[in-house]
Backbone and ligand atoms as CSV (ligand in chain L), in Angstrom:
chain,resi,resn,atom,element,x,y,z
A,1,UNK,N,N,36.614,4.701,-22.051
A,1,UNK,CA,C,36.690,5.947,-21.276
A,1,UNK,C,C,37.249,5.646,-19.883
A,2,UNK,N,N,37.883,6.326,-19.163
A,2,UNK,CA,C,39.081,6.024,-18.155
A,2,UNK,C,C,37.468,6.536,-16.731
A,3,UNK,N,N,37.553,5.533,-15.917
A,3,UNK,CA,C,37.114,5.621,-14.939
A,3,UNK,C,C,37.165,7.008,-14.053
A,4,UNK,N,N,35.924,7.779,-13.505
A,4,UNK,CA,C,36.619,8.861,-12.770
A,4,UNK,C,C,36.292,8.335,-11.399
A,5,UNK,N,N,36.844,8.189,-10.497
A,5,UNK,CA,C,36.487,7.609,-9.105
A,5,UNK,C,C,36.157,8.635,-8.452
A,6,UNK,N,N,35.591,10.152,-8.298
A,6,UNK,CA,C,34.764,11.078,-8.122
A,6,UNK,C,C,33.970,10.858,-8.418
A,7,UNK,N,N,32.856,10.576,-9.491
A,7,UNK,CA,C,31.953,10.114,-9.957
A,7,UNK,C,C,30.535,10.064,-8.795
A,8,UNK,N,N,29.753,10.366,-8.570
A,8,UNK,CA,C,28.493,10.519,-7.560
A,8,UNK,C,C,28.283,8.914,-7.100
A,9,UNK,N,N,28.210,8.429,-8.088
A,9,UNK,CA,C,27.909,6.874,-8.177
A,9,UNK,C,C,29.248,6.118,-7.329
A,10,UNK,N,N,30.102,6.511,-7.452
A,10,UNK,CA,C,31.701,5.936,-6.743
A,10,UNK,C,C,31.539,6.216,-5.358
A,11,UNK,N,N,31.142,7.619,-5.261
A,11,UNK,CA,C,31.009,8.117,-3.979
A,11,UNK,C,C,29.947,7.778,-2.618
A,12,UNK,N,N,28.984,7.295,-3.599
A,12,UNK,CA,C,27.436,6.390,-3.044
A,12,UNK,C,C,28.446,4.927,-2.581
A,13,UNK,N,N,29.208,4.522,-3.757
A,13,UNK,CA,C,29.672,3.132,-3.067
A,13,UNK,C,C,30.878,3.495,-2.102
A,14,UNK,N,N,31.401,4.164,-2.038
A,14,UNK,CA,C,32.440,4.585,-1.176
A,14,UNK,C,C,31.594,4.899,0.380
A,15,UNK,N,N,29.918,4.861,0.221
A,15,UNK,CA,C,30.072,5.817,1.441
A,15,UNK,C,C,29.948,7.117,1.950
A,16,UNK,N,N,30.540,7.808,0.987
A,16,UNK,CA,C,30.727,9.522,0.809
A,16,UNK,C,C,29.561,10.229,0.685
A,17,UNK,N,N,28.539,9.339,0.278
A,17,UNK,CA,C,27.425,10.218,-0.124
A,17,UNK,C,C,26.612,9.122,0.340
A,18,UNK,N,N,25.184,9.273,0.860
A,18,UNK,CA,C,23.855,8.986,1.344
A,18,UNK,C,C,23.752,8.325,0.205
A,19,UNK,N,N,22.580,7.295,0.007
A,19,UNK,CA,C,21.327,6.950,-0.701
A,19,UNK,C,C,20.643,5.998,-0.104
A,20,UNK,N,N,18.876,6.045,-0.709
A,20,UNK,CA,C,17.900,5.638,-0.293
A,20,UNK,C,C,17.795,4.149,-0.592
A,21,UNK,N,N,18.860,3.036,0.105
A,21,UNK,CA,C,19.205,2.057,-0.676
A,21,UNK,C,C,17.771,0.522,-0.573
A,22,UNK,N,N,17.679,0.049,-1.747
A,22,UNK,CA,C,16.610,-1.202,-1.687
A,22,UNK,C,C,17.411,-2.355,-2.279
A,23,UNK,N,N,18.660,-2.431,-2.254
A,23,UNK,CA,C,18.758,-3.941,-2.738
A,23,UNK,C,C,20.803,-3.944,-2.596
A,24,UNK,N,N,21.219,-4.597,-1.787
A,24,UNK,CA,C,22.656,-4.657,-2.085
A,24,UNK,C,C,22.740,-6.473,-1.793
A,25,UNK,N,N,23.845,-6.703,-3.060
A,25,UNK,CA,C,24.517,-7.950,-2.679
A,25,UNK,C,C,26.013,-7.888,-2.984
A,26,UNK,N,N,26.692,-8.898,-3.517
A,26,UNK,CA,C,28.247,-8.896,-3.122
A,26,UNK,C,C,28.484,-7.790,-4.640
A,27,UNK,N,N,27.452,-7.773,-5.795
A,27,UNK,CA,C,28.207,-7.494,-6.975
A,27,UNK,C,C,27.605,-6.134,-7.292
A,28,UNK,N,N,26.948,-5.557,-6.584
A,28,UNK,CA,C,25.397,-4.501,-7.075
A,28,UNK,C,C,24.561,-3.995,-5.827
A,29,UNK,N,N,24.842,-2.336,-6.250
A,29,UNK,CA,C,24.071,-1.473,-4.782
A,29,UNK,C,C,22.635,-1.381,-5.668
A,30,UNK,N,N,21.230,-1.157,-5.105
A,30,UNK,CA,C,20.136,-0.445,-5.656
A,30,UNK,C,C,20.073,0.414,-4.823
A,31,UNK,N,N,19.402,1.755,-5.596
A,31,UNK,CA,C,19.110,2.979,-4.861
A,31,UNK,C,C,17.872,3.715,-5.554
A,32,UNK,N,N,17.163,4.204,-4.764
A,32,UNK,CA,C,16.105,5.102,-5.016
A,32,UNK,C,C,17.044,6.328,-5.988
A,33,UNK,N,N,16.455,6.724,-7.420
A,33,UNK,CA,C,17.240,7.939,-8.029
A,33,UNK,C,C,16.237,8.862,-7.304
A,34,UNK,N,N,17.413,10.071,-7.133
A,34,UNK,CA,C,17.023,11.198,-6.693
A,34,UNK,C,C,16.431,12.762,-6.912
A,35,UNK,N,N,16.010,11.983,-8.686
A,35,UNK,CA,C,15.323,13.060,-8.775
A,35,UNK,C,C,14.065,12.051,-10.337
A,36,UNK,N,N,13.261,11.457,-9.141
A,36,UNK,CA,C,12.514,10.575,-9.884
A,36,UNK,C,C,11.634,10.872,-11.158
A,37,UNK,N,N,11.223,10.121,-12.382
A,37,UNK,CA,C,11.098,10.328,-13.543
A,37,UNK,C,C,9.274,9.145,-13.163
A,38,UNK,N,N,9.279,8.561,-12.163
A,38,UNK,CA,C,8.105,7.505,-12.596
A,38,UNK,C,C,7.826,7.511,-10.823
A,39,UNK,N,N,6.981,7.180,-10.428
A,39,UNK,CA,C,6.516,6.398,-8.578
A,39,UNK,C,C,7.776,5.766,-8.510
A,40,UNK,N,N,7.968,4.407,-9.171
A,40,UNK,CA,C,8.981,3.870,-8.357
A,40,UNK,C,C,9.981,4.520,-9.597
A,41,UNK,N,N,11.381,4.218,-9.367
A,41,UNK,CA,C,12.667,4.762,-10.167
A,41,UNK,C,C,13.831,4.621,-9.309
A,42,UNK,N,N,14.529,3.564,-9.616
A,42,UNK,CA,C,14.971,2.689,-9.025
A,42,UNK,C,C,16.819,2.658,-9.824
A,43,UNK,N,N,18.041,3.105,-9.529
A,43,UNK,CA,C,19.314,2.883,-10.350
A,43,UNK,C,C,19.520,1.066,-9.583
A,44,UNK,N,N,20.270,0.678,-10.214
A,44,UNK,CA,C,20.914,-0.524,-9.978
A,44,UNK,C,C,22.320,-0.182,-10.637
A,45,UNK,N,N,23.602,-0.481,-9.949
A,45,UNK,CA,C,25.165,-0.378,-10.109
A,45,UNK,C,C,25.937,-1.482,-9.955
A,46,UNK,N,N,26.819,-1.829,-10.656
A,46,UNK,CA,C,27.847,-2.848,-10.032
A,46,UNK,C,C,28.831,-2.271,-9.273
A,47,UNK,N,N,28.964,-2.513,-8.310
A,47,UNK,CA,C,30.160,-2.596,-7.330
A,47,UNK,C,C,31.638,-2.148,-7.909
A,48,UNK,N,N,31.811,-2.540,-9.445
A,48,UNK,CA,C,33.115,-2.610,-9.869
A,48,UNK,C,C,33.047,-0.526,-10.693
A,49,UNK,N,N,34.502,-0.707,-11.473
A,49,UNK,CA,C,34.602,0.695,-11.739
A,49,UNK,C,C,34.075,1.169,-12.999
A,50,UNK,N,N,32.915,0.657,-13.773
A,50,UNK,CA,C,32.442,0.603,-14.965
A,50,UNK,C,C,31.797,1.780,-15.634
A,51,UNK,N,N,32.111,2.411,-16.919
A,51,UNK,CA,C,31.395,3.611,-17.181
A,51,UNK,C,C,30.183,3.036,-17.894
A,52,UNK,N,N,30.354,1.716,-18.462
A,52,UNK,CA,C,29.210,1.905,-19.533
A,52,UNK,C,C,28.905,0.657,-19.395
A,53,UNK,N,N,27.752,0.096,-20.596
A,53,UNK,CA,C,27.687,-1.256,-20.611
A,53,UNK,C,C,28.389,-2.001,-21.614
A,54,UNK,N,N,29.010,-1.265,-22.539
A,54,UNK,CA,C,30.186,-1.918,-23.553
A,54,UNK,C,C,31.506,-2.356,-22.872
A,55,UNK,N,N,31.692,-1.455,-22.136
A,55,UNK,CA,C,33.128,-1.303,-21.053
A,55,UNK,C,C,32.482,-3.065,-19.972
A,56,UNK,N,N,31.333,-2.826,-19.171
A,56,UNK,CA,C,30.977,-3.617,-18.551
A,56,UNK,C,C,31.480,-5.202,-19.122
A,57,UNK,N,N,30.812,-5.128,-20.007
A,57,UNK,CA,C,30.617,-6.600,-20.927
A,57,UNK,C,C,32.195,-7.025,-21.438
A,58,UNK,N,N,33.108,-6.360,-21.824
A,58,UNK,CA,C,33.904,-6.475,-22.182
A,58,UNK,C,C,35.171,-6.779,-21.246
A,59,UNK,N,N,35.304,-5.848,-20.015
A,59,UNK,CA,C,36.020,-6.001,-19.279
A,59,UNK,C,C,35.797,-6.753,-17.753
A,60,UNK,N,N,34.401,-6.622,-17.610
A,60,UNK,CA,C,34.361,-7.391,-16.130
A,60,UNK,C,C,34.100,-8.810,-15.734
A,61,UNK,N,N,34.271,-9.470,-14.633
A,61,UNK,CA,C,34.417,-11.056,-14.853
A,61,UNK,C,C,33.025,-11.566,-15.197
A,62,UNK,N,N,33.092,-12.893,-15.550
A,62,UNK,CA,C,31.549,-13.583,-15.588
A,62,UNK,C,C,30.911,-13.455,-14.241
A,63,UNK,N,N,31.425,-13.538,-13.446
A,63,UNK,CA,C,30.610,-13.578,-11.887
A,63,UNK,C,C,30.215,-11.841,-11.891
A,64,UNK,N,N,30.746,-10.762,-12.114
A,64,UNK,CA,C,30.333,-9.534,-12.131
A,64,UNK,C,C,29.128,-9.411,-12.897
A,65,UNK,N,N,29.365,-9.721,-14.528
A,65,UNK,CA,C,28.567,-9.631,-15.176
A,65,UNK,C,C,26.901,-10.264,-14.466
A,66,UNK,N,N,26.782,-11.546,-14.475
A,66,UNK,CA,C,26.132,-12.213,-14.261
A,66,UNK,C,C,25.320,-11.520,-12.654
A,67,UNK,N,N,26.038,-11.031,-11.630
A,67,UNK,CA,C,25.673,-10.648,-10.105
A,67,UNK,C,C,24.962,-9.456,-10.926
A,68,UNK,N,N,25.584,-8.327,-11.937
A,68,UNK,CA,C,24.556,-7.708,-11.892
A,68,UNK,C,C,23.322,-7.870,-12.611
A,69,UNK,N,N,23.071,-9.012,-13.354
A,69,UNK,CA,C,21.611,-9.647,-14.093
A,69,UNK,C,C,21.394,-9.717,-13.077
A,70,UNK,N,N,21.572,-10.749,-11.839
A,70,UNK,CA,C,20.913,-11.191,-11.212
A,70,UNK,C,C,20.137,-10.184,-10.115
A,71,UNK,N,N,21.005,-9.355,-10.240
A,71,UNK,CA,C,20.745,-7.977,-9.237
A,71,UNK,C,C,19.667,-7.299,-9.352
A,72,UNK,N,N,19.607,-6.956,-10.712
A,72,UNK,CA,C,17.995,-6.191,-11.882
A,72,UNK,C,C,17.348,-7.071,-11.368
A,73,UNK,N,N,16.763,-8.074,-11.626
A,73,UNK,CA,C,15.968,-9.197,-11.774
A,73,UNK,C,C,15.044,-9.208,-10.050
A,74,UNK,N,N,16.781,-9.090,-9.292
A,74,UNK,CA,C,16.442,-9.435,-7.854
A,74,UNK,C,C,15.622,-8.176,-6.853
A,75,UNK,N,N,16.080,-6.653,-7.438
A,75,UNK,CA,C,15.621,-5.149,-7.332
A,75,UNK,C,C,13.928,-5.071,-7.703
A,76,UNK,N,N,13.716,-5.870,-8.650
A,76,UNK,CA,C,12.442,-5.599,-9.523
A,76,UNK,C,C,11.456,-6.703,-8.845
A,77,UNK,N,N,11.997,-7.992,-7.881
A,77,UNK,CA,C,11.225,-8.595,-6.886
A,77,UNK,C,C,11.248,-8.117,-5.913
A,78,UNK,N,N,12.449,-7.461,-5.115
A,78,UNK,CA,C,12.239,-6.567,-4.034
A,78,UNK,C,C,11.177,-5.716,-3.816
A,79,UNK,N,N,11.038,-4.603,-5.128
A,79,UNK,CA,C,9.729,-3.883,-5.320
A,79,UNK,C,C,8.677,-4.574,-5.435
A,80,UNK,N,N,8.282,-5.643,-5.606
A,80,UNK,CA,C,7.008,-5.745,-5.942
A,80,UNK,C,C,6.694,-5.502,-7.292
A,81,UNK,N,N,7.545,-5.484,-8.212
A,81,UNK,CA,C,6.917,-5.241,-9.624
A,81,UNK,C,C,7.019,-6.087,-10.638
A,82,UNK,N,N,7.030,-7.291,-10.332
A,82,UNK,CA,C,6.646,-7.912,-10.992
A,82,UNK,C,C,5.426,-8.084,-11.822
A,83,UNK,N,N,4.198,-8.050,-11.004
A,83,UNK,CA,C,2.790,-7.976,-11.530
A,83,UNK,C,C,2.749,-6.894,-12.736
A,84,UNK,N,N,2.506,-5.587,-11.969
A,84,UNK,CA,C,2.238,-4.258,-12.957
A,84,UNK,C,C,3.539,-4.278,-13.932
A,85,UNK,N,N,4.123,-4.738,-13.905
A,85,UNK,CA,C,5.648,-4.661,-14.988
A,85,UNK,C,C,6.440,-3.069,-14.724
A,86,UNK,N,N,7.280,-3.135,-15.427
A,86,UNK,CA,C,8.304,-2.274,-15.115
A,86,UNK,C,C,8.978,-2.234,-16.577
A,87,UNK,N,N,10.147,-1.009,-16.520
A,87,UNK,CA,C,10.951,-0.948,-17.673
A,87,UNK,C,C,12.481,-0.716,-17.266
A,88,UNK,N,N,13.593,-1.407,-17.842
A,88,UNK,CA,C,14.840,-1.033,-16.910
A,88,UNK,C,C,15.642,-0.479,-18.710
A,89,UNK,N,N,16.441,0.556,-18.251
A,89,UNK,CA,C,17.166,1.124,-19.594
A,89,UNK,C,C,18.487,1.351,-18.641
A,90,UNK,N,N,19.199,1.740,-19.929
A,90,UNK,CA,C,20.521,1.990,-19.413
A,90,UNK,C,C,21.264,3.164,-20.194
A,91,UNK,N,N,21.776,4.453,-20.100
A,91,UNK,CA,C,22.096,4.877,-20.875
A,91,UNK,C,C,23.469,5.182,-20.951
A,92,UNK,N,N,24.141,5.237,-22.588
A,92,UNK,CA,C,25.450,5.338,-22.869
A,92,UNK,C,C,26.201,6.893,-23.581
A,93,UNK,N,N,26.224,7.661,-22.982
A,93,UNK,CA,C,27.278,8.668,-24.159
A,93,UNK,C,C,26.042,9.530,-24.591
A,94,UNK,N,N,26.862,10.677,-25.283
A,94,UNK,CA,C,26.301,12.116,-25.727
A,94,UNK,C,C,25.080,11.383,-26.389
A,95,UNK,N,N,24.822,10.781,-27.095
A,95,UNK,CA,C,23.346,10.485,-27.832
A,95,UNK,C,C,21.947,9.687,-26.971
A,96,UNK,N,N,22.502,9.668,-25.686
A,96,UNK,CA,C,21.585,8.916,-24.748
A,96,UNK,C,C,21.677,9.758,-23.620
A,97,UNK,N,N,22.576,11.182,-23.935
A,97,UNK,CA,C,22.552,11.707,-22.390
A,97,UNK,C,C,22.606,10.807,-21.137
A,98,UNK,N,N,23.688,10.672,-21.188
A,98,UNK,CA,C,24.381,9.663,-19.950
A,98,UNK,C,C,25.216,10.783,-19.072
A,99,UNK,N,N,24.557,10.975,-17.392
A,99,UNK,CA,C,24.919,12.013,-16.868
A,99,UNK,C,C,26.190,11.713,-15.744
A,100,UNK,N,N,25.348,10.526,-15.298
A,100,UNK,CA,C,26.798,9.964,-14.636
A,100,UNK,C,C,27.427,8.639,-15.058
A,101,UNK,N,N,28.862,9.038,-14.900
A,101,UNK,CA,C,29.873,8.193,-15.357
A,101,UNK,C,C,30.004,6.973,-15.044
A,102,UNK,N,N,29.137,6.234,-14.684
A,102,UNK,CA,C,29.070,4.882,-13.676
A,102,UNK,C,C,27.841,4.553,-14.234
A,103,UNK,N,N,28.006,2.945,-14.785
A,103,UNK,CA,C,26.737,1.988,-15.315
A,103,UNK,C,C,25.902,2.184,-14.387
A,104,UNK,N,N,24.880,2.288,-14.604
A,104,UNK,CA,C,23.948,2.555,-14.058
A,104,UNK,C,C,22.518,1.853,-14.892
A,105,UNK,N,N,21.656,0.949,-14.493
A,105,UNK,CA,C,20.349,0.625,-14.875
A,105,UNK,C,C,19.325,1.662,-14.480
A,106,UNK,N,N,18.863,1.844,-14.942
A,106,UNK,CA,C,17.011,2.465,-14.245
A,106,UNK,C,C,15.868,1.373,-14.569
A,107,UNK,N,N,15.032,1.267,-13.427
A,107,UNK,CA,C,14.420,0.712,-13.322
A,107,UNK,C,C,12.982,1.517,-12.686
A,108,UNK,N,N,12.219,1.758,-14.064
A,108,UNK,CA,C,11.111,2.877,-14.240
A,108,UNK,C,C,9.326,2.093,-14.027
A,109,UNK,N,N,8.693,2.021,-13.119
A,109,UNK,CA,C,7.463,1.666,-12.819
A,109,UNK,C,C,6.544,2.124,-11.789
A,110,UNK,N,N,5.241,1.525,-12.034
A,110,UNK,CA,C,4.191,2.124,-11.061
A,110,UNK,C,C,3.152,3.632,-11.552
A,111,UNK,N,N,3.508,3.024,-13.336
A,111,UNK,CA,C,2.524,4.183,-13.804
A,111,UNK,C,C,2.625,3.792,-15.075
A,112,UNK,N,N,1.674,4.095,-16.366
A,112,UNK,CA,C,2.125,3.604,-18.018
A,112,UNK,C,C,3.100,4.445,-18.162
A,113,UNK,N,N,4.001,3.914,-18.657
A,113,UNK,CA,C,5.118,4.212,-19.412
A,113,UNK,C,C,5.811,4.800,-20.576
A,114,UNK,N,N,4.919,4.630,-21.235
A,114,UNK,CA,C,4.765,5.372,-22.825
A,114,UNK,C,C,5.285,4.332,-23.746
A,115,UNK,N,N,5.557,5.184,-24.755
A,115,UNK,CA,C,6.479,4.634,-25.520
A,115,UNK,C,C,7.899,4.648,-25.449
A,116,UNK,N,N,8.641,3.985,-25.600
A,116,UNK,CA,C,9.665,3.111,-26.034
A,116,UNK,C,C,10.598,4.409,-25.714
A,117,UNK,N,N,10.860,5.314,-26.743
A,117,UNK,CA,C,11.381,6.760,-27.191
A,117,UNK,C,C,10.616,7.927,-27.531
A,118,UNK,N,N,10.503,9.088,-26.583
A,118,UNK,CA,C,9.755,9.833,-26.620
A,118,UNK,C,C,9.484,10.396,-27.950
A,119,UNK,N,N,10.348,9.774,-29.274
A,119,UNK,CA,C,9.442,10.720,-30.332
A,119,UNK,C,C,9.280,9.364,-30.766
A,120,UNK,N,N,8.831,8.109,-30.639
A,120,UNK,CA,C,8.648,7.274,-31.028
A,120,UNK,C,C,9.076,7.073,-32.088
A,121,UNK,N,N,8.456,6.220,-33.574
A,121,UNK,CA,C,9.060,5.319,-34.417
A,121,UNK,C,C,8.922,6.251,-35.588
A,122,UNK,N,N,10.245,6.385,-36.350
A,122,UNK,CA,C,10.248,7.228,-37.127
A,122,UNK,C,C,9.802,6.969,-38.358
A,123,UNK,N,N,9.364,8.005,-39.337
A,123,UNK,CA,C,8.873,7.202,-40.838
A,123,UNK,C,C,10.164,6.221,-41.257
A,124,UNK,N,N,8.909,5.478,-42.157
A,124,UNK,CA,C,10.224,4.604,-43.275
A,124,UNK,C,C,11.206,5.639,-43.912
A,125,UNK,N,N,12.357,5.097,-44.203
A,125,UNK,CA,C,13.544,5.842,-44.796
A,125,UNK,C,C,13.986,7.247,-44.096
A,126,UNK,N,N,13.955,7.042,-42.984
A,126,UNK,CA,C,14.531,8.284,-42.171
A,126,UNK,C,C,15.969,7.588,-42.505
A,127,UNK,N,N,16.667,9.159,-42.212
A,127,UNK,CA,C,18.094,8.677,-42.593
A,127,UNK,C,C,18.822,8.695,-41.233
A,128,UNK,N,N,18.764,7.916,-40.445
A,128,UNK,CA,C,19.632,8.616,-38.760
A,128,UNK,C,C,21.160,8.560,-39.083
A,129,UNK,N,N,21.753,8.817,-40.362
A,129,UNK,CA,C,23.050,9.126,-40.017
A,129,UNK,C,C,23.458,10.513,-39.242
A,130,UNK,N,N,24.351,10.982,-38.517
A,130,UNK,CA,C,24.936,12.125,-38.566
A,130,UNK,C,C,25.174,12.869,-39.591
A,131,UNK,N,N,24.804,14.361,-39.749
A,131,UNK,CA,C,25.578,15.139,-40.845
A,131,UNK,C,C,27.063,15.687,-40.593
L,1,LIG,P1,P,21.699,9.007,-16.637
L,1,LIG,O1,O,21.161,10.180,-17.405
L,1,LIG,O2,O,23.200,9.096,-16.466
L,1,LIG,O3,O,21.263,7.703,-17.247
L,1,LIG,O4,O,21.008,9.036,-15.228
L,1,LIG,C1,C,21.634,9.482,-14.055
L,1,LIG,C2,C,20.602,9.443,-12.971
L,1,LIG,O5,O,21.243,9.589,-11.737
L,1,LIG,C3,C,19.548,10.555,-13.065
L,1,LIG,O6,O,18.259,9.982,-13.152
L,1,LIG,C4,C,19.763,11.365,-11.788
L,1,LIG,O7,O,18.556,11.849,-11.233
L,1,LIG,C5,C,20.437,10.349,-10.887
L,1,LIG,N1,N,21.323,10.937,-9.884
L,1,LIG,C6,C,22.274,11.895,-10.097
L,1,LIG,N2,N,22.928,12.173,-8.953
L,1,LIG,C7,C,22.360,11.386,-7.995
L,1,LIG,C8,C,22.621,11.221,-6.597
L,1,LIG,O8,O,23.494,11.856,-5.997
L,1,LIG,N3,N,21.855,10.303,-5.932
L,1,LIG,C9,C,20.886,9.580,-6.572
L,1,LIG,N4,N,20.171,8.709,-5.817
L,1,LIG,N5,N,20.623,9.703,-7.883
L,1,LIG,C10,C,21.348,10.603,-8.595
């Protein structure tokens, strides 16, 4: 999918727009999300022009890739959440409701969490194809 450099997330790294930032290094901004889902709720971004994490992995250098592991990892000691644990997801495309166009981690803690997927684990022999 072709990069939109409008994108909210482009515009946060551009500058253009405010955020409540907790963690920047050379490869990855963190920011407070702004319309929180948990106490803490936390995006983590790479720096570069990435929509997804297939696109990510595929096209960006090892030092990108790698700055933004290290970035999650480094966001989630910043907070303090190590102890109580935390959950970081990422979402891709119409079946994950992915709202903005820019990789984006969440990083969800500071309360139980639930399960996994809100309708949790489906019976044996569900069929999840598409009709
Ligand atoms: P997605 O559904 O794409 O995985 O999540 C996008 C997230 O970005 C949502 O949780 C939403 O609240 C957050 N978000 C959207 N626009 C802004 C913004 O302008 N600033 C911040 N800090 N978060 C935003």
């Amino acid at each position: 999918m072709e990069y939109d450099q409008n994108n909210v997330f482009a515009k946060i790294l551009r500058g253009d727009l405010p955020c409540d930032k907790v963690y920047e290094d050379d490869f990855a901004l963190a920011f407070r999300d702004i319309n929180p889902q948990a106490p803490v709720h936390v995006l983590v971004i790479p720096k570069g022009p990435y929509v997804s994490i297939d696109e990510f992995s595929a096209d960006a250098t090892a030092d990108e890739q790698a700055g933004l592991m290290r970035a999650i990892g480094a966001t989630a000691r910043e907070l303090g959440l190590t102890g109580g644990g935390y959950r970081v997801l990422a979402n891709k495309g119409r079946d994950a409701h992915q709202e903005v166009m820019h990789l984006h981690f969440h990083i969800f803690a500071g309360r139980p969490l639930g399960p996994m997927l809100e309708d949790g684990a489906l019976p044996p022999g569900t069929n999840y194809r598409r009709s």
